[in-house]
Steps between C-alpha positions, in 0.01 A plus 500: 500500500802572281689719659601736208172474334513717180762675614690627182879468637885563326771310588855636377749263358235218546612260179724246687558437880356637802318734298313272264414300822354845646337516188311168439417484868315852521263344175469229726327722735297668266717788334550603174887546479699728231886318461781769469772314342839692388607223254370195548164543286512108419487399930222803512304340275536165662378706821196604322401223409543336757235765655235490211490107534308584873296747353643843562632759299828580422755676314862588444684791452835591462663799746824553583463566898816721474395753292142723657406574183436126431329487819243745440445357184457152628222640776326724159474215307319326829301744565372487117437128496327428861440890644649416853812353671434346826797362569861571406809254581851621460665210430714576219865526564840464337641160499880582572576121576438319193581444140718775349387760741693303785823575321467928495688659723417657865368835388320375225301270740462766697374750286218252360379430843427799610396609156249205470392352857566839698440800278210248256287469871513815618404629143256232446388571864439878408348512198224226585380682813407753294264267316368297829456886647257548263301160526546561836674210637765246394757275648889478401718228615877532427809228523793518753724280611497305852916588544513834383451673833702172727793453242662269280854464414622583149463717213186389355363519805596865621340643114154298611521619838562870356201504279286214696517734825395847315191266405397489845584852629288606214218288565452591839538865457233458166256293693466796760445793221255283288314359751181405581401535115808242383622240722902471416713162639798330432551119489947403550563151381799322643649208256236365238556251259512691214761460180777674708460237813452141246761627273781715578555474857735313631441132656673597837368811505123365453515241755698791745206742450230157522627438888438860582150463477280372732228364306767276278465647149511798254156715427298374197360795263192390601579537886589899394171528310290400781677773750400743161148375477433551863657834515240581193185389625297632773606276749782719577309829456663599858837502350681768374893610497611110570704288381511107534736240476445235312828298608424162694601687863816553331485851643 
């Protein structure tokens, strides 16, 4: 049996990366999966149909995670087309490493962190309880990171940390005021290959951060979306408040 049989899910920032890999793995299993994109509607689109070729339904639509406003209107215009939400990913976040964004300054980067991947999940969070409290159930999974509570040297790495670790004190403390009706989690990836790790990081400094883990190699997207999937389905319907690392034992 699929194991997200007609379960009508949203996945934020889901048009490239780990998210479209959440994405196209949860119609896979039998969902019907909504792609927030910010602005990448060209990738969304590849995401959905990528999804409609296996015989699901799905659709894109554009929210800025940042701004609540957007986010209720995101889970409206949901609600409108399918009348439920099952399942709700966080996975939208601000990419402060790439492209012109890598060039703004410390604050700046700060600021749309915790505007986007802090402030944008504990919105998101908020407002679509309310709906799943009124279907009467619901599961959220949000997205840490594996170093934010252990440490990483450098500047980059003490903004993730500062937003990445709010993620987690918030999920925890959610999980125990929504539960048993919602189920809340957390999945914290350690290094993935994503456009950051195959083209802007350093050769030394990918082969120094390869022989720190013990398995021998970075995460895949699809390695993420298979900690998400399992953290959505009933197999883990005994977990609430966690978080796992999805790192190669690097932690």
């Amino acid at each position: 049996m699929e194991r997200l049989e007609n379960k009508i899910t949203v996945i934020t920032g889901a048009s490239t990366g780990i998210g479209a890999s959440i994405a196209e793995l949860f119609a896979s299993e039998g969902a019907d999966v909504v792609v927030n994109y910010l602005t990448s509607k060209e990738n969304a689109e590849i995401v959905v149909n990528n999804i409609k070729s296996i015989g699901r339904q799905a659709i894109t639509i554009q929210a800025d995670m940042s701004k609540k406003n957007e986010i209720n209107k995101l889970i409206k215009e949901v609600i409108d087309k399918f009348g439920k939400i099952d399942v709700w990913v966080n996975n939208a976040g601000a990419d402060i490493l790439t492209g012109e964004e890598a060039t703004i300054g410390t604050d700046e980067k700060l600021e749309k962190l915790i505007e986007t991947d802090l402030k944008g999940t504990i919105n998101a969070c908020w407002s679509i309880a309310e709906t799943m409290g009124k279907q009467g159930h619901g599961v959220i999974v949000n997205m840490g990171w594996d170093l934010a509570i252990h440490g990483f040297h450098g500047i980059n790495p003490q903004i993730f940390a500062t937003a990445k670790s709010g993620i987690l004190g918030f999920t925890r403390a959610f999980a125990k005021t929504v539960g048993p009706m919602i189920r809340v989690n957390m999945v914290a990836p350690g290094w993935v290959e994503t456009a950051f790790a195959e083209n802007y990081m350093e050769k030394g400094f990918y082969e120094d951060r390869l022989a720190e883990i013990p398995l021998g190699r970075f995460a895949t997207p699809r390695d993420i979306a298979e900690a998400v999937l399992f953290l959505a389905s009933e197999e883990s319907s005994y977990l609430a408040g966690e978080s796992i690392n999805i790192n190669g034992g690097l932690i």
